[in-house]
C-alpha positions as CSV (number, residue, x, y, z in Angstrom):
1,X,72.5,52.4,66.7
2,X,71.2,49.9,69.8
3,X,72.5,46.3,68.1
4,X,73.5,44.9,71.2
5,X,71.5,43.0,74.2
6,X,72.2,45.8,76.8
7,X,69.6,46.7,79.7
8,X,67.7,49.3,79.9
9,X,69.7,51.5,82.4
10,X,72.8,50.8,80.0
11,X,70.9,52.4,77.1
12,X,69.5,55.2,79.1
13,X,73.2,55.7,80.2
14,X,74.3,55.8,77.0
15,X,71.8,58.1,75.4
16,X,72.3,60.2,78.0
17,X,75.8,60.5,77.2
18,X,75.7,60.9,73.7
19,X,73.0,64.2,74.2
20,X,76.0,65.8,76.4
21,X,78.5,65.4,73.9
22,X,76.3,66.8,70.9
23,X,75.1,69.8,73.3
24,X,78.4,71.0,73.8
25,X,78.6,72.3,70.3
26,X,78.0,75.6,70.5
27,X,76.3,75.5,67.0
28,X,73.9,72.7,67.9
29,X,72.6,74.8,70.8
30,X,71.5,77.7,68.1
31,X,70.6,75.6,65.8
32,X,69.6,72.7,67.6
33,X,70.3,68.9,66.1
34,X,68.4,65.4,64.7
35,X,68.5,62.2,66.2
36,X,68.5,58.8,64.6
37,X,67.7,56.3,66.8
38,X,68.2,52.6,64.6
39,X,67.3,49.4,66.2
40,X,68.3,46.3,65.2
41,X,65.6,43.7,65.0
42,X,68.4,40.6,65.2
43,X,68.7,42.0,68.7
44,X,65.7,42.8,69.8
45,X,64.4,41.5,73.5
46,X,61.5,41.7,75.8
47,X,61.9,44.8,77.5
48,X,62.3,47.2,73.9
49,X,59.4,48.8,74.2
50,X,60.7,50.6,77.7
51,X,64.3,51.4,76.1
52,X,62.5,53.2,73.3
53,X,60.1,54.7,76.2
54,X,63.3,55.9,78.1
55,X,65.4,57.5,74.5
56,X,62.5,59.6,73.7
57,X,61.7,60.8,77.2
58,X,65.3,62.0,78.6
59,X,65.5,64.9,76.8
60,X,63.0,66.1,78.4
61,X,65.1,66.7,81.3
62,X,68.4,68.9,79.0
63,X,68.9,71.3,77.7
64,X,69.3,70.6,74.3
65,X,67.0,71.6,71.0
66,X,65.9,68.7,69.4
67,X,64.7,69.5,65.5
68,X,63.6,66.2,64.2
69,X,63.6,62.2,65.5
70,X,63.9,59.5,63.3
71,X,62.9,55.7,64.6
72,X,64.2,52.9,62.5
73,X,63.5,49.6,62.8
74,X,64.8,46.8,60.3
75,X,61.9,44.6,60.3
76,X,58.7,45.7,59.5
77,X,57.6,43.9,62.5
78,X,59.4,46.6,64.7
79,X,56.4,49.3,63.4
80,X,54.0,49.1,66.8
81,X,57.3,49.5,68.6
82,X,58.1,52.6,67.1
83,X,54.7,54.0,66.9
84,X,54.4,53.6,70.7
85,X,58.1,54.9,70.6
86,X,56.8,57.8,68.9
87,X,53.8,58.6,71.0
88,X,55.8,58.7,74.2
89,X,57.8,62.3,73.0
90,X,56.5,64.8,75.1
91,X,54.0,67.0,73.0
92,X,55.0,70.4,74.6
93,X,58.7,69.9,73.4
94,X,57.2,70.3,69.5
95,X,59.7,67.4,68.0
96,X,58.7,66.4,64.9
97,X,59.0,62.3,65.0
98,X,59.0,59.8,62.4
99,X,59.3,56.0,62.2
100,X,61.2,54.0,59.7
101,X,60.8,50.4,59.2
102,X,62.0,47.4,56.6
103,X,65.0,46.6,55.2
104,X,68.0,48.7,55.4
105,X,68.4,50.2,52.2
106,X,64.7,50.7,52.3
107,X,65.1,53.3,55.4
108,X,68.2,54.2,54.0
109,X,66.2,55.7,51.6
110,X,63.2,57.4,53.8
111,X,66.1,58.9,55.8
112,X,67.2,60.5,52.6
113,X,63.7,61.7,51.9
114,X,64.2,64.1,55.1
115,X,67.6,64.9,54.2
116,X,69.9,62.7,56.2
117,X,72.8,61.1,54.2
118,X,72.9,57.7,54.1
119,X,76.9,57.8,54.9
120,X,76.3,59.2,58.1
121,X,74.3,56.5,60.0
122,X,76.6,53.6,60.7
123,X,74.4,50.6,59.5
124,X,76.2,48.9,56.4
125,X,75.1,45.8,54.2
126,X,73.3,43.2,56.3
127,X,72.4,45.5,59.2
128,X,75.4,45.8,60.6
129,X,77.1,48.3,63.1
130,X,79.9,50.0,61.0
131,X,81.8,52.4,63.4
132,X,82.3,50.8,66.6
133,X,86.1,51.6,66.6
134,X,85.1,55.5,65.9
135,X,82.6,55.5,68.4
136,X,84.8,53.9,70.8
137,X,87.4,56.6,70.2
138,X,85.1,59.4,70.3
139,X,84.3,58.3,73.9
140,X,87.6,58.0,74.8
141,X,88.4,61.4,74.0
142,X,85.7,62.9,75.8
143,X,86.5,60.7,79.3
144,X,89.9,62.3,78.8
145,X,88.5,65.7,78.3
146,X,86.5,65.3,81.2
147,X,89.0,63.8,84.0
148,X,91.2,66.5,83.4
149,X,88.6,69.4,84.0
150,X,89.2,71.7,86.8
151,X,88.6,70.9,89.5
152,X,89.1,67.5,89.4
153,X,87.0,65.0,91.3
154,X,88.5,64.7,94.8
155,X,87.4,60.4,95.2
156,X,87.8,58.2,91.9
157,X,85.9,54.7,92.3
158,X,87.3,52.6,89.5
159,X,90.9,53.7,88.2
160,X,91.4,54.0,84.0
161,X,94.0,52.1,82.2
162,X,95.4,55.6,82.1
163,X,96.0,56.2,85.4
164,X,99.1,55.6,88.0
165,X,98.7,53.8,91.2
166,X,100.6,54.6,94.1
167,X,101.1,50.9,96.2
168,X,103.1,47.9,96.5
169,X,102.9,44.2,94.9
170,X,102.0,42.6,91.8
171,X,98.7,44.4,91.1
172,X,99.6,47.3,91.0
173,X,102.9,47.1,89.1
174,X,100.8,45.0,85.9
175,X,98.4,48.0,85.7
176,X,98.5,49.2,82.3
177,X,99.3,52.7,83.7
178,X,102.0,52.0,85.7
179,X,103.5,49.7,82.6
180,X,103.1,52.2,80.4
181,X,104.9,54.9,83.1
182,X,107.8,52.3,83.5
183,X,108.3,52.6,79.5
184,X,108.3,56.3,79.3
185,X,110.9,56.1,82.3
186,X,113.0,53.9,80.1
187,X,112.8,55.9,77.0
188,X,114.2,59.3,79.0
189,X,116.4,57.3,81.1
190,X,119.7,58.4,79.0
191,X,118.0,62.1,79.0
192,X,118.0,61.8,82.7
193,X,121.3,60.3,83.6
194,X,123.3,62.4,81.6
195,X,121.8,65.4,82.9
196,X,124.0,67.9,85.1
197,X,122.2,69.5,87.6
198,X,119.3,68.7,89.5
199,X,117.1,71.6,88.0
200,X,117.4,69.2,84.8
201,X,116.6,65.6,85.9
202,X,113.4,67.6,87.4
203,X,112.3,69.1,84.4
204,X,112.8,65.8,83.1
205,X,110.2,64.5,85.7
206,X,107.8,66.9,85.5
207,X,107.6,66.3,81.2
208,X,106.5,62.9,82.2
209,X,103.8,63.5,84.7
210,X,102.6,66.3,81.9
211,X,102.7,63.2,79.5
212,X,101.0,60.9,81.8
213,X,97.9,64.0,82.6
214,X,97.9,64.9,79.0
215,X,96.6,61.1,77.9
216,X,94.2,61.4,80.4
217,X,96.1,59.3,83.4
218,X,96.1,60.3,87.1
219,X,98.1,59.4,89.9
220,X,96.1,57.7,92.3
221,X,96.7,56.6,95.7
222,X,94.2,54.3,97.7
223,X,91.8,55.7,100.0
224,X,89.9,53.2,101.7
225,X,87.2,51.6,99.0
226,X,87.9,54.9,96.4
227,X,91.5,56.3,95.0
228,X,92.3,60.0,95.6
229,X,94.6,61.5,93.7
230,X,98.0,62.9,94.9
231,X,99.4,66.3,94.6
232,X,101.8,67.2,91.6
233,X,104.9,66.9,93.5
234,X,104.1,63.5,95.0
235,X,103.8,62.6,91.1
236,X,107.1,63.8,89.9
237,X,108.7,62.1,93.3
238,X,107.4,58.9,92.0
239,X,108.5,59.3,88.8
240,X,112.2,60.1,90.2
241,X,111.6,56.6,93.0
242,X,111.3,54.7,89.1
243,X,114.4,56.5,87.7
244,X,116.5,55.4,90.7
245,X,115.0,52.4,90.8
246,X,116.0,51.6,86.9
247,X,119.7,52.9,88.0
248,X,120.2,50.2,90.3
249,X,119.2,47.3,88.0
250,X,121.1,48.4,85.5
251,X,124.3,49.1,87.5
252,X,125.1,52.5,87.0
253,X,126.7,54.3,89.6
């Protein structure tokens, strides 16, 4: 659903996206899938015309089995769009398009016609994006599935919220990672000082750092303009460095 005044790169990004996350399915590469691309006419810019152009011509380029695409519009004014839209699918790649346009519960009710349930596009009353938060979550999850793939990317430009960085001063120690490190720290710090031997407070490192990789987060250290991220025993050393460090403030010998 495109209800927001992005460019035309952003929704070529984001279609782009979405097609990689429904081809991993093993199912929809037998059986292949339908799209539903919904536009919101409160929205809509000069410049629509070439986002349509570039959603119906990058599949072109995957490998994916597209059954059936569905153009919707909710303004009857939005039908030369589409049929242009429409006429930019490759013919060779034998998709069977159609174009929806007028109210909501009017193509609401098209949709059906072809089979698609009206509870599974995420337009309410008053043409309005229903899922965001889902959506938002579903793309979180598959970030997270994809920094931690083997082998990870040696250089990262722009750090998560997840992540650890490895420096000194304000910045980094406000980062939400490193907060949220500090926190776990706290919570196992009577684990940690009340264990006996040093094969224990390690374990108790290394349970962390699993935490910290398991949502996602790296430790990072800078690298010139990009972040690199550090080997597994630089991350359990810094997790000990915030142990000893909470020690000391809090007077324990």
């Amino acid at each position: 659903v495109f209800g927001a005044p992005w460019t035309t790169r952003a929704y070529l990004q984001r279609a782009f996206y979405n097609t990689m996350m429904t081809i991993r399915d093993p199912y929809k590469q037998i059986h292949g899938y339908i799209i539903v691309v919904y536009s919101l006419a409160h929205s809509s810019q000069q410049g629509d015309a070439s986002k349509h152009y570039t959603i119906t011509k990058i599949s072109e380029g995957l490998p994916d089995r597209i059954e059936a695409l569905h153009l919707c519009h909710d303004s009857p004014k939005g039908q030369v769009l589409l049929t242009a839209s429409k006429a930019a699918a490759n013919p060779s790649m034998k998709i069977r398009a159609r174009t929806h346009c007028g109210t909501n519960q009017q193509i609401m009710l098209s949709l059906a016609g072809y089979g698609i349930k009206p509870g599974t596009i995420p337009v309410g009353e008053g043409c309005k994006i229903t899922n965001l938060d889902a959506y938002q979550q579903r793309l979180h999850q598959m970030r997270s599935i994809e920094r931690l793939k083997e082998p990870k990317r040696q250089k990262i430009n722009v750090p998560s919220r997840s992540d650890i960085l490895f420096g000194k001063g304000t910045p980094f120690q406000n980062h939400h990672g490193n907060v949220q490190l500090r926190n776990m720290v706290s919570e196992r710090y009577k684990a940690y000082a009340k264990a006996a031997t040093k094969g224990q407070k390690m374990q108790i490192t290394k349970e962390i750092v699993q935490t910290v990789q398991q949502n996602s987060g790296l430790f990072l250290r800078p690298d010139g303009g990009s972040w690199v991220c550090v080997e597994e025993e630089a991350a359990r050393q810094k997790v000990s460095a915030l142990f000893r460090s909470l020690r000391i403030r809090m007077g324990d010998t």
